[in-house]
Structure formats: structure tokens, C-alpha cells
Biotite code that builds the C-alpha atoms (Angstrom):
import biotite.structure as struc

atoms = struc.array([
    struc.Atom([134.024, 241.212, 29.007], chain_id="A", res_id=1, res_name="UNK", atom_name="CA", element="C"),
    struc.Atom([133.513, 241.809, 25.635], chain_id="A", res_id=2, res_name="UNK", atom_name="CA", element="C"),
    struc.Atom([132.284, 245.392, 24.534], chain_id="A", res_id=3, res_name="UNK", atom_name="CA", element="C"),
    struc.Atom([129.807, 245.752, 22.403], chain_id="A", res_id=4, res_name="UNK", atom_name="CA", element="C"),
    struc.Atom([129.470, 248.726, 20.487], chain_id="A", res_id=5, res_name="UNK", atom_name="CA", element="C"),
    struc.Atom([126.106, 250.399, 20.350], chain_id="A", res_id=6, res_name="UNK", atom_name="CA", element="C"),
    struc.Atom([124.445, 249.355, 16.856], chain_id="A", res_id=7, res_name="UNK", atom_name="CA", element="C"),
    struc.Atom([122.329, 252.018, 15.250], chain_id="A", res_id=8, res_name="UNK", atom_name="CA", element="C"),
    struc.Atom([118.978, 250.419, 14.287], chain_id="A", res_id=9, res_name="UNK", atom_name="CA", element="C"),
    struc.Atom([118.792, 248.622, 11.120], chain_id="A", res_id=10, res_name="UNK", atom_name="CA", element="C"),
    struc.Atom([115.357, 248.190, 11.060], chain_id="A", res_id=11, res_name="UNK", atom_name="CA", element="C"),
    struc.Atom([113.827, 248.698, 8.210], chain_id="A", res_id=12, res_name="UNK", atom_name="CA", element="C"),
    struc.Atom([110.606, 249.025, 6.308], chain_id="A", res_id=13, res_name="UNK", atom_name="CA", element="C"),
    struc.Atom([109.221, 246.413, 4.213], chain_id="A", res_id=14, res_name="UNK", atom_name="CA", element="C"),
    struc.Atom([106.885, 246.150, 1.776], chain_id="A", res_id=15, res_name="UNK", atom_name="CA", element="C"),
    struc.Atom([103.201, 245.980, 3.449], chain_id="A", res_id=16, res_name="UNK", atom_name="CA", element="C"),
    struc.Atom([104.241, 247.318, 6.697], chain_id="A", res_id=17, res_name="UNK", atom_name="CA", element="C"),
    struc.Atom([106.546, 244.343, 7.778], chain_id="A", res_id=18, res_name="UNK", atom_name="CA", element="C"),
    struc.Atom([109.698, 246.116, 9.845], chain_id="A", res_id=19, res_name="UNK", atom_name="CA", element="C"),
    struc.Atom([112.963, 243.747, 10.082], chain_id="A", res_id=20, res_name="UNK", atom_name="CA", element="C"),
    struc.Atom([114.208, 244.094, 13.236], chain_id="A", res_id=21, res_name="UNK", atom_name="CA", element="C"),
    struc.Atom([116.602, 240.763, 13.449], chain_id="A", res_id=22, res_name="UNK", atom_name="CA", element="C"),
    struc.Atom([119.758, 243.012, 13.948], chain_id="A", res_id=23, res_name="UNK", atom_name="CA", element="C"),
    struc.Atom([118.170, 244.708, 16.709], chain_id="A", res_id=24, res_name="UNK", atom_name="CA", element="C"),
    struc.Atom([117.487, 241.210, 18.642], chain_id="A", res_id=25, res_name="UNK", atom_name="CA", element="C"),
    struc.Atom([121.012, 239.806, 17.317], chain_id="A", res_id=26, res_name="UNK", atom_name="CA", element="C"),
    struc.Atom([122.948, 242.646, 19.459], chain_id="A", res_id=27, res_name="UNK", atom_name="CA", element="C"),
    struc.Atom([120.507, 242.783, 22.250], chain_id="A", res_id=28, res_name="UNK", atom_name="CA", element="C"),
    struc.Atom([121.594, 238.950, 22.618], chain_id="A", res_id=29, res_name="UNK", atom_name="CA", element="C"),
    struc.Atom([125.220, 239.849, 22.691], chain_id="A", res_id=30, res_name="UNK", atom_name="CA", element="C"),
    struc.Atom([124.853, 242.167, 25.420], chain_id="A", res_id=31, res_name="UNK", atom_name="CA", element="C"),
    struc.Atom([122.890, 240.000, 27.483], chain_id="A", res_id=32, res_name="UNK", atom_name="CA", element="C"),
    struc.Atom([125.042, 237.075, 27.425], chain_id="A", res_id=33, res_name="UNK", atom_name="CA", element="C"),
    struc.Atom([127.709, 236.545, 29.679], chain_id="A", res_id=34, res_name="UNK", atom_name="CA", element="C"),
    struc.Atom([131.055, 236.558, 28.421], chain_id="A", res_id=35, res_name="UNK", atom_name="CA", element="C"),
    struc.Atom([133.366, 235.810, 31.822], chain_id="A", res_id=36, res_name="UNK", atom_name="CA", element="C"),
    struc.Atom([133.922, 233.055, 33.748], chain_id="A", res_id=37, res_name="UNK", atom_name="CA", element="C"),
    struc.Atom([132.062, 234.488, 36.922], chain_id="A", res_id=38, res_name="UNK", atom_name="CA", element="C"),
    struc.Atom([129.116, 235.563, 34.491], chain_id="A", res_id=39, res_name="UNK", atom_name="CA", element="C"),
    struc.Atom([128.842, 231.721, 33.116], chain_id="A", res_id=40, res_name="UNK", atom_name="CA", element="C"),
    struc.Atom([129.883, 230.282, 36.712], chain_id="A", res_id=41, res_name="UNK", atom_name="CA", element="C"),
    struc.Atom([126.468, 232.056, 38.053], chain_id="A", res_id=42, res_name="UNK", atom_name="CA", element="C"),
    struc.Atom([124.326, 231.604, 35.092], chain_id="A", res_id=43, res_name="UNK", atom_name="CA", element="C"),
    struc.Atom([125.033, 227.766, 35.888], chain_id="A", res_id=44, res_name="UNK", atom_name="CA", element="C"),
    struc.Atom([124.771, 228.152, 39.289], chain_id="A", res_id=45, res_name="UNK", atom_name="CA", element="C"),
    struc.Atom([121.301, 229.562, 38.380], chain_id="A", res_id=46, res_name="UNK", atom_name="CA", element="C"),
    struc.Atom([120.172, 226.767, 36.104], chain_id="A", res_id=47, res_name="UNK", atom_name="CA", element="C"),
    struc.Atom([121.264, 224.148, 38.819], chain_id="A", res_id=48, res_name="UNK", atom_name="CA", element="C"),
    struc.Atom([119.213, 225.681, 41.437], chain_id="A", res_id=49, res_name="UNK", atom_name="CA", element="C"),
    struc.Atom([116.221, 226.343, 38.685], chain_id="A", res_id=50, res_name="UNK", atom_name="CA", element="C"),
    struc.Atom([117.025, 222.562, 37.505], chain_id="A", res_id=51, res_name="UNK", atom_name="CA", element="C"),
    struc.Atom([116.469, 221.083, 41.420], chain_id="A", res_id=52, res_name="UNK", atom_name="CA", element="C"),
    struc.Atom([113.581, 223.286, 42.325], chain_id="A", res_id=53, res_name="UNK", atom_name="CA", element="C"),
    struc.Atom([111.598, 222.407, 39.397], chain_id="A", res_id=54, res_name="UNK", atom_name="CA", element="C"),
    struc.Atom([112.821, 218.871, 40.029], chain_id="A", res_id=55, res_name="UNK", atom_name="CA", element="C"),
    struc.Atom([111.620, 219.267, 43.609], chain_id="A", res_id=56, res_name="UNK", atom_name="CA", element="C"),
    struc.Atom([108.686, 220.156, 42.486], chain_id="A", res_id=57, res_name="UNK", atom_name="CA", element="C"),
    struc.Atom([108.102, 216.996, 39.617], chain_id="A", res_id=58, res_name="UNK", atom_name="CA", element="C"),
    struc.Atom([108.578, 214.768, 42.191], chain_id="A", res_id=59, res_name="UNK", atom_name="CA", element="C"),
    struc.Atom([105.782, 216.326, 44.620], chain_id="A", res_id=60, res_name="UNK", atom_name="CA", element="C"),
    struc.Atom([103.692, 216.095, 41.966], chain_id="A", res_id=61, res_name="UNK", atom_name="CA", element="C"),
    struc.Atom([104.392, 212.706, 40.789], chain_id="A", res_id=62, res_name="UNK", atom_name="CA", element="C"),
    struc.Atom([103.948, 211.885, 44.872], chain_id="A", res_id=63, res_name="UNK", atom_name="CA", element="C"),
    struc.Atom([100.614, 213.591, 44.834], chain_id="A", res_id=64, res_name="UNK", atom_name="CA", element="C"),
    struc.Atom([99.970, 211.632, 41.658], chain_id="A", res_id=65, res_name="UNK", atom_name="CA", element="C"),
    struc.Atom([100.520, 208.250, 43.005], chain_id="A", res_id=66, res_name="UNK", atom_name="CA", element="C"),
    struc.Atom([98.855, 209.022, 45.775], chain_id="A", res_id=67, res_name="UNK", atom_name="CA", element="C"),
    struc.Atom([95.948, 210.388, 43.793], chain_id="A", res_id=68, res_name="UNK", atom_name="CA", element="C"),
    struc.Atom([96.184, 207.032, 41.350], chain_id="A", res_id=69, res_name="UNK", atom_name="CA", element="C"),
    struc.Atom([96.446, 204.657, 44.714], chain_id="A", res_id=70, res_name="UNK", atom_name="CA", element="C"),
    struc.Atom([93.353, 205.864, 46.122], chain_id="A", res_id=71, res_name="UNK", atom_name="CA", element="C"),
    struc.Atom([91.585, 205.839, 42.824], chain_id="A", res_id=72, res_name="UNK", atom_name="CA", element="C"),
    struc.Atom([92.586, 202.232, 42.871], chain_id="A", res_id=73, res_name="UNK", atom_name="CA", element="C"),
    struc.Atom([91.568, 201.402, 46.183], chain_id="A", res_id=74, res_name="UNK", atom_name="CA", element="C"),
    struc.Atom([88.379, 203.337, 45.228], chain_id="A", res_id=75, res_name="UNK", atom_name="CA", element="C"),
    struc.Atom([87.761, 200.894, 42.233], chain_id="A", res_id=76, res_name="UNK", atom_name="CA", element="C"),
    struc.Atom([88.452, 198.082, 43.972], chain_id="A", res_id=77, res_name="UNK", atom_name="CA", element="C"),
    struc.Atom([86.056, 199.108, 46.798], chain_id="A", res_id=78, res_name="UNK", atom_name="CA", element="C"),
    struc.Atom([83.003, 199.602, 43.814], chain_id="A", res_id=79, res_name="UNK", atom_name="CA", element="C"),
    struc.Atom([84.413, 196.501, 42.228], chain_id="A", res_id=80, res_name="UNK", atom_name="CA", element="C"),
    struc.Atom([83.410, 194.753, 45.387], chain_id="A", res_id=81, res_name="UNK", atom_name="CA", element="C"),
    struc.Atom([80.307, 196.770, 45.809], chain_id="A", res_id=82, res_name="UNK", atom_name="CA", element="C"),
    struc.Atom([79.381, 195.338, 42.208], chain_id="A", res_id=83, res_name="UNK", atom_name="CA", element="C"),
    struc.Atom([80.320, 192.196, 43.034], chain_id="A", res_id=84, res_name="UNK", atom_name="CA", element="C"),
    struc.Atom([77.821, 191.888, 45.932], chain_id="A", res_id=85, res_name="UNK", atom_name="CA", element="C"),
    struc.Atom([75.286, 193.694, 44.044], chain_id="A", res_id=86, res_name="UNK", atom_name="CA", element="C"),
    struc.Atom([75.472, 191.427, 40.938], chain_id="A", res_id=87, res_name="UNK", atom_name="CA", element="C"),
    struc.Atom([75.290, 188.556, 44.094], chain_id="A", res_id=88, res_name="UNK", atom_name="CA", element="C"),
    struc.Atom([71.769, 190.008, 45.051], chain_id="A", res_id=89, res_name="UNK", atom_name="CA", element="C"),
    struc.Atom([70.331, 190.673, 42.129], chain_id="A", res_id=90, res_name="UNK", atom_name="CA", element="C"),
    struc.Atom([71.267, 186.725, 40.746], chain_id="A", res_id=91, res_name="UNK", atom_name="CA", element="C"),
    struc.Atom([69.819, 185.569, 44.354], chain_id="A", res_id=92, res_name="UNK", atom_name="CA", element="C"),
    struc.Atom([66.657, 187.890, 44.113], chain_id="A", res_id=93, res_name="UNK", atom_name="CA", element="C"),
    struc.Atom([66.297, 186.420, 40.273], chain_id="A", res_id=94, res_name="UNK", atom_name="CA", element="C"),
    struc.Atom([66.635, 183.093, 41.675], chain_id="A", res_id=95, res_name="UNK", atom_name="CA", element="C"),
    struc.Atom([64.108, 183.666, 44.190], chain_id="A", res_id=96, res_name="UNK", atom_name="CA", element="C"),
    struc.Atom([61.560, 185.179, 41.689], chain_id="A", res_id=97, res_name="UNK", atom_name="CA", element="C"),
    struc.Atom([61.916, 182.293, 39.317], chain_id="A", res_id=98, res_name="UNK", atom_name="CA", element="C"),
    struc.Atom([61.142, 179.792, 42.283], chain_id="A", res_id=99, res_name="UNK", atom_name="CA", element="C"),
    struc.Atom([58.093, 182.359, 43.515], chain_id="A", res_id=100, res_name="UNK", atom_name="CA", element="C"),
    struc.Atom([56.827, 182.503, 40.079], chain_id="A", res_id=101, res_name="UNK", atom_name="CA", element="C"),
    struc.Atom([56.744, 178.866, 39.649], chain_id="A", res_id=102, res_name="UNK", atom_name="CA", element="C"),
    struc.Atom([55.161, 178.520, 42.907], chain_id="A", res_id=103, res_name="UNK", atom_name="CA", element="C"),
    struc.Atom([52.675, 181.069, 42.017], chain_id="A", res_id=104, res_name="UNK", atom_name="CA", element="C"),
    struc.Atom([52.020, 178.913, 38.773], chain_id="A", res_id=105, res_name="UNK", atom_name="CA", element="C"),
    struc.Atom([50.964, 175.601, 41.055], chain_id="A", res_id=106, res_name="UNK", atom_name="CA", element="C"),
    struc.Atom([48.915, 177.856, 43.283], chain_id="A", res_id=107, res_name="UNK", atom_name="CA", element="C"),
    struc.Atom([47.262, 179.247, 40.680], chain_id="A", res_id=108, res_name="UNK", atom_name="CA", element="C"),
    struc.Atom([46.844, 175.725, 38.751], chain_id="A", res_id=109, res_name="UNK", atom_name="CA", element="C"),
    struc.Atom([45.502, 174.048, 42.379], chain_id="A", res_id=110, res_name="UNK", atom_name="CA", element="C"),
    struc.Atom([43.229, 177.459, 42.978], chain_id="A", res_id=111, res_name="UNK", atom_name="CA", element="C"),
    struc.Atom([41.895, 176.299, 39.128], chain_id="A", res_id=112, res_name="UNK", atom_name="CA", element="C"),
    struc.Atom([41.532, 172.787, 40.356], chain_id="A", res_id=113, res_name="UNK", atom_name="CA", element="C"),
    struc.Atom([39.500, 173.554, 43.033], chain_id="A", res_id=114, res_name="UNK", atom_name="CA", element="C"),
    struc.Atom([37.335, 175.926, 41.552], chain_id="A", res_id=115, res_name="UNK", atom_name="CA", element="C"),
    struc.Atom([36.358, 173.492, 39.224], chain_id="A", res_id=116, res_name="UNK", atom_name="CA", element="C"),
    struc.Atom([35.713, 170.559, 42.037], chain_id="A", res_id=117, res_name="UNK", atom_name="CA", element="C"),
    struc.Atom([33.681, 173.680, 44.219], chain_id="A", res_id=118, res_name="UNK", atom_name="CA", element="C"),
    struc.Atom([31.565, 174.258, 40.800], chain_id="A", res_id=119, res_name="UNK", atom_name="CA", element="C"),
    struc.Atom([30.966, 170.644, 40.026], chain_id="A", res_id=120, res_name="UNK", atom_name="CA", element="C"),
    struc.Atom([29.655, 170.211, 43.676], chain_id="A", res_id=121, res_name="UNK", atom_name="CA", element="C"),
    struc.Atom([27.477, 172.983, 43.782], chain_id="A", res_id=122, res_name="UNK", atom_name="CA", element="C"),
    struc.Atom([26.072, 172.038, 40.102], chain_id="A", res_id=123, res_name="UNK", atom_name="CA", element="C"),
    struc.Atom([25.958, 168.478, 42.253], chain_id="A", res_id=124, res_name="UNK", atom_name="CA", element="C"),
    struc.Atom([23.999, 170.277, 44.746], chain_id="A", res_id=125, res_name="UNK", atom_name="CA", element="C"),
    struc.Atom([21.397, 172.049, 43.066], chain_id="A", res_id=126, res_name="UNK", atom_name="CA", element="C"),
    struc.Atom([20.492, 168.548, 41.193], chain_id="A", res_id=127, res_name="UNK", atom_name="CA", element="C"),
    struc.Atom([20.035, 166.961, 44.454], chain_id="A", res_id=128, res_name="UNK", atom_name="CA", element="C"),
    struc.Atom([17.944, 170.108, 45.525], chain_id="A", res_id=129, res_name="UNK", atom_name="CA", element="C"),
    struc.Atom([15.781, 169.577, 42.968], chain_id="A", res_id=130, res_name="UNK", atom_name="CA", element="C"),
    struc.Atom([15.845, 166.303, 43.445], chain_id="A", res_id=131, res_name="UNK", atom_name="CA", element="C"),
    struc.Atom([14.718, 166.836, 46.722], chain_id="A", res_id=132, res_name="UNK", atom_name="CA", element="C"),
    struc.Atom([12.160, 169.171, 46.104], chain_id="A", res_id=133, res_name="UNK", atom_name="CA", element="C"),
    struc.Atom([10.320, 166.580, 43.371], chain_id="A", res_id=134, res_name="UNK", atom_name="CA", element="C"),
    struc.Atom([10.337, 164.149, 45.887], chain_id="A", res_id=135, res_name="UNK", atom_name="CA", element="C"),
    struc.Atom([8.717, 166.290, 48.893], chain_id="A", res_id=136, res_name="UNK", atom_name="CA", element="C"),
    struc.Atom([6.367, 167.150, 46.395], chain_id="A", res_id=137, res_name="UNK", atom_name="CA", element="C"),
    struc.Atom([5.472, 163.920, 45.361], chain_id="A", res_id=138, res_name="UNK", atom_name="CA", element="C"),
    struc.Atom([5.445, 162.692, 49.017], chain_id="A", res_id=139, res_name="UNK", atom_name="CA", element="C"),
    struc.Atom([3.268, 165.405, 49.812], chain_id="A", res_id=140, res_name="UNK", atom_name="CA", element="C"),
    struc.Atom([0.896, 164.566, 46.754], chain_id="A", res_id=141, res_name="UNK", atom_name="CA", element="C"),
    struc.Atom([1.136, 160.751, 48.076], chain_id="A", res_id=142, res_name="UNK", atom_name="CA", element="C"),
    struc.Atom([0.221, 162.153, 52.002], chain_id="A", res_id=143, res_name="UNK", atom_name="CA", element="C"),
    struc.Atom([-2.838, 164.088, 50.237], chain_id="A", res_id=144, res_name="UNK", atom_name="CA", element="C"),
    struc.Atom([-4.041, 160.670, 48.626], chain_id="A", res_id=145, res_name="UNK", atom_name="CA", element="C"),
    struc.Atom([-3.555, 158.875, 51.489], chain_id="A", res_id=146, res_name="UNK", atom_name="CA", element="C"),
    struc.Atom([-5.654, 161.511, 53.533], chain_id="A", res_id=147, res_name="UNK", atom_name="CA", element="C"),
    struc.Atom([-8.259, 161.321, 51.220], chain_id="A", res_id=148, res_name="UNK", atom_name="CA", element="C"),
    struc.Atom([-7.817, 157.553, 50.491], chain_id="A", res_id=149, res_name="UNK", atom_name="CA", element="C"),
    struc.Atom([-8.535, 157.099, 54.329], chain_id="A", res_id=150, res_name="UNK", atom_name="CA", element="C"),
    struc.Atom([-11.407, 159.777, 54.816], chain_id="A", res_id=151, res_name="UNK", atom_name="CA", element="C"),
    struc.Atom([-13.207, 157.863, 51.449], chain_id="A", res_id=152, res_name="UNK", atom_name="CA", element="C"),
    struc.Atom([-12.162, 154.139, 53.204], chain_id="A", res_id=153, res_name="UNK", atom_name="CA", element="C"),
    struc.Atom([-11.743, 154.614, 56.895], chain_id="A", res_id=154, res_name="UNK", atom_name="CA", element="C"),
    struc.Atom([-7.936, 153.590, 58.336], chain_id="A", res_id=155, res_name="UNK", atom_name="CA", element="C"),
    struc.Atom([-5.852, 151.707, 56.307], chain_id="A", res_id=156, res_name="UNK", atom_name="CA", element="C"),
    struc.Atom([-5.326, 148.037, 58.537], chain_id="A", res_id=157, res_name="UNK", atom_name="CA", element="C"),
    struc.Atom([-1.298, 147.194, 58.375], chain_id="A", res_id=158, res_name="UNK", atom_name="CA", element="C"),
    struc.Atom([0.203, 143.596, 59.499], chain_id="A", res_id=159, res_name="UNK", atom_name="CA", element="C"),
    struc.Atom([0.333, 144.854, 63.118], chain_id="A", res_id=160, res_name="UNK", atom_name="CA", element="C"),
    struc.Atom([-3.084, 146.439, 63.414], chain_id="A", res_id=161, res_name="UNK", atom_name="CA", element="C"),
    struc.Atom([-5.499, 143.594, 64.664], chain_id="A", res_id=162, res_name="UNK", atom_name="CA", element="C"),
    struc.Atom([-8.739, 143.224, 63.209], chain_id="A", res_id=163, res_name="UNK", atom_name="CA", element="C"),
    struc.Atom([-11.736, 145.599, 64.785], chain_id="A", res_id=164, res_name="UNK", atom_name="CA", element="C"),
    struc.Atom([-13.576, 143.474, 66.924], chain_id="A", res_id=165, res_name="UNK", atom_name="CA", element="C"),
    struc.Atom([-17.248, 144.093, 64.349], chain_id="A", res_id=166, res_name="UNK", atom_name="CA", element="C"),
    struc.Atom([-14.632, 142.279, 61.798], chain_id="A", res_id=167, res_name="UNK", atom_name="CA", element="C"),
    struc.Atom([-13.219, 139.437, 63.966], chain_id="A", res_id=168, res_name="UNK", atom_name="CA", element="C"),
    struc.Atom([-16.332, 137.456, 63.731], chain_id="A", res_id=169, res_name="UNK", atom_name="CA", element="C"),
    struc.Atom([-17.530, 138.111, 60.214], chain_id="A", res_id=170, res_name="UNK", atom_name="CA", element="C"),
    struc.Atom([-14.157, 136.246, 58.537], chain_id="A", res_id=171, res_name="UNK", atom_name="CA", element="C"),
    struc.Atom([-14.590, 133.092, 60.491], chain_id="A", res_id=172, res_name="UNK", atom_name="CA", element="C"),
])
């Protein structure tokens, strides 16, 4: 061991209040250093145990790391496939609504269609109604003529009426 003589402080004053002190901290490193063979021995000693523990320790964490970076991985791959099927439903639901939409289209271009055939038949309709009506008007004007044509003329004779028997023997 090496003996170190007590230093008297050389700190001193600076300008601005700065104290120098770097004598002070030169001999306290002396004395704390080891100077023997036992003293360097155990400050090894000391670093090698310091030097596995904290080794020790690097690789637990680097475990806990890979773990930590394995199950992130699994958990991407796991939303990666979740994605994957999602992106797979939406493109089948697209699919569907571009084959429902063109369905909708036809159905909507037959429901036209037929709207137009339903209007032209009852515009059809209503001409034959008043077609109708003229004509049981004018058959009813015809039936009131032929009332009165009868109570002015007596019975109209047809083909298959004979003659009345007054009339048989005035036309021969």
C-alpha cells in the first residue's frame, strides 16, 4: 500500500465565484484506488460478478424481448389473416351488390314496361267504354223509334211472321 499523505486543500477562488477543486478529486482518487494485489484481485473479482449479473440480466431481457417480438408477430399474422378474410367479404358483398343493382335495374326497366302496357290498356279501355256507351245510347234511341215506329204502324211483319189472316186474301 501506498501512503498517501493528507493534501491540504488547494482549492481556490476564482474569478466570478468559480472554486477549483481538481486537486481535491486528484488525491481523493489516489486513496480510493487499490494499490495491492489482493485490493486489484477483489476489485476484479467484483467487476466479474457485476459483468455476469448484468449479463444475466441482458439476456432475460433480450428473452422477454423475443418473446414479446414473437407474439407481436403471431399477433400480426393473426390480423393479417383477419384482413385477409375481411378484404374477402367486402370484394364478395361488392360483387353481390353490383349483381343486385343490375338486377334492380331490369326490375325496374320491366316494372316501366309494364306500367306503360297497364296505361295503354286502360286508355284502351275507357275508348271502348265510351264506345260502348255511344252505342247503348244509340240502340236505345233505335228501341225508342222502333216503339214508336210500331205504335204509329202496328207490328213490324219479319220473313217468319205469316201474313194476318184479314191480309191473306187481299194480296191474291
Amino acid at each position: 500500500m501506498v501512503d498517501v499523505p493528507p493534501r491540504c486543500s488547494t482549492s481556490r477562488e476564482l474569478d466570478y465565484g468559480i472554486t477549483d477543486t481538481w486537486d481535491d478529486l486528484v488525491g481523493a482518487i489516489d486513496e480510493i484506488a487499490p494499490t495491492t494485489v489482493e485490493g486489484v484481485n477483489q476489485r476484479v473479482t467484483d467487476l466479474a460478478t457485476i459483468v455476469e449479473e448484468e449479463t444475466t440480466s441482458m439476456y432475460g431481457i433480450m428473452e422477454d424481448a423475443q418473446r414479446e417480438a414473437k407474439m407481436a408477430h403471431e399477433a400480426w399474422g393473426l390480423s393479417m389473416d383477419a384482413s385477409d378474410y375481411a378484404r374477402s367479404d367486402v370484394m364478395s358483398l361488392r360483387t353481390t351488390v353490383v349483381a343486385q343493382s343490375a338486377l334492380i335495374s331490369e326490375l325496374q326497366s320491366a316494372d316501366h314496361r309494364r306500367q306503360r302496357v297497364i296505361s295503354e290498356l286502360l286508355a284502351s279501355d275507357h275508348k271502348r267504354q265510351v264506345q260502348l256507351t255511344k252505342t247503348l245510347r244509340l240502340l236505345k234511341g233505335l228501341q225508342t223509334q222502333m216503339v214508336e215506329f210500331q205504335r204509329q204502324h202496328g207490328p213490324a211483319k219479319g220473313p217468319a211472321q205469316p201474313d194476318a189472316p184479314g191480309e191473306a186474301g187481299s194480296s191474291s
